[in-house]
C-alpha positions in Angstrom: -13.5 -45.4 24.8 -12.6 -42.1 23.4 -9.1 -42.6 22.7 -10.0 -45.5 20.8 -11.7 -43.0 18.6 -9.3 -40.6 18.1 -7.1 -43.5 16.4 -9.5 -44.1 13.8 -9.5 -39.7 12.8 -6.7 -39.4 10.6 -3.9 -36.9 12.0 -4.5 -33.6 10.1 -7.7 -33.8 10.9 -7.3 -33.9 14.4 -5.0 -30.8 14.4 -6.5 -27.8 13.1 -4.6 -24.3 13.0 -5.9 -20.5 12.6 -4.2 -16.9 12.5 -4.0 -15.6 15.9 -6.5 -13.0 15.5 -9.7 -13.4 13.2 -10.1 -11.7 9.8 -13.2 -9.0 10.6 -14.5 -6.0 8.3 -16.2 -3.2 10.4 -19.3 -1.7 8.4 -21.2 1.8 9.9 -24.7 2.8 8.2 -27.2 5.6 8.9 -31.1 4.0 9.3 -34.0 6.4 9.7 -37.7 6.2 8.6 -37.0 7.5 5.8 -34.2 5.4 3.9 -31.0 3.9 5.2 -27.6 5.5 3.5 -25.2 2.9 2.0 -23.0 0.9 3.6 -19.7 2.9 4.5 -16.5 0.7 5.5 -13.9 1.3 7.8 -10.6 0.2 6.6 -8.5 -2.5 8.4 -6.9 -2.2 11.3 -8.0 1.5 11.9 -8.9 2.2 15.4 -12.5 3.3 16.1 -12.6 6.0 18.6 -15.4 8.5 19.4 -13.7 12.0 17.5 -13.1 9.2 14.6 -16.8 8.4 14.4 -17.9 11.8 15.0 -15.6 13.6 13.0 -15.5 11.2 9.7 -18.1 8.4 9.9 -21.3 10.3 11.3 -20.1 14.1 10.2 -18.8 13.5 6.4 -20.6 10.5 5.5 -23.5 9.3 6.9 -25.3 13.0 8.6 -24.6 14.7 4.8 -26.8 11.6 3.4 -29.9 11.7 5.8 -29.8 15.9 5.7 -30.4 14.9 2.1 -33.2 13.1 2.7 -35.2 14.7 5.0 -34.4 18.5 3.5 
């Protein structure tokens, strides 16, 4: 039977805890034919919202990296 089972798992194994919400690390990076630009992280916590990503991600560091590139 299963409770049977359970008696034999000592406690703290049986009880397992975690933070609320989950650690995560957003990452963005440009990938063409030619070459793929580095990685380029987004700090913590910031909110990703489409003038964000257009204004900082694609316009100052990934689009100046693949103009490069391709001349």
């Amino acid at each position: 039977m299963i409770d049977d089972d359970k008696k034999e798992v000592a406690r703290e194994r049986l009880l397992c805890t975690r933070p609320t919400f989950s650690q995560s690390l957003m990452v963005s990076v440009g990938i063409s034919k030619l070459r793929c630009t580095d990685l380029v992280f987004v700090n913590p916590g910031l909110k990703i919202n489409g003038a964000y990503y257009r204004d900082v991600l694609l316009s100052k560091q990934l689009l100046p990296v693949m103009c490069e590139v391709s001349g």
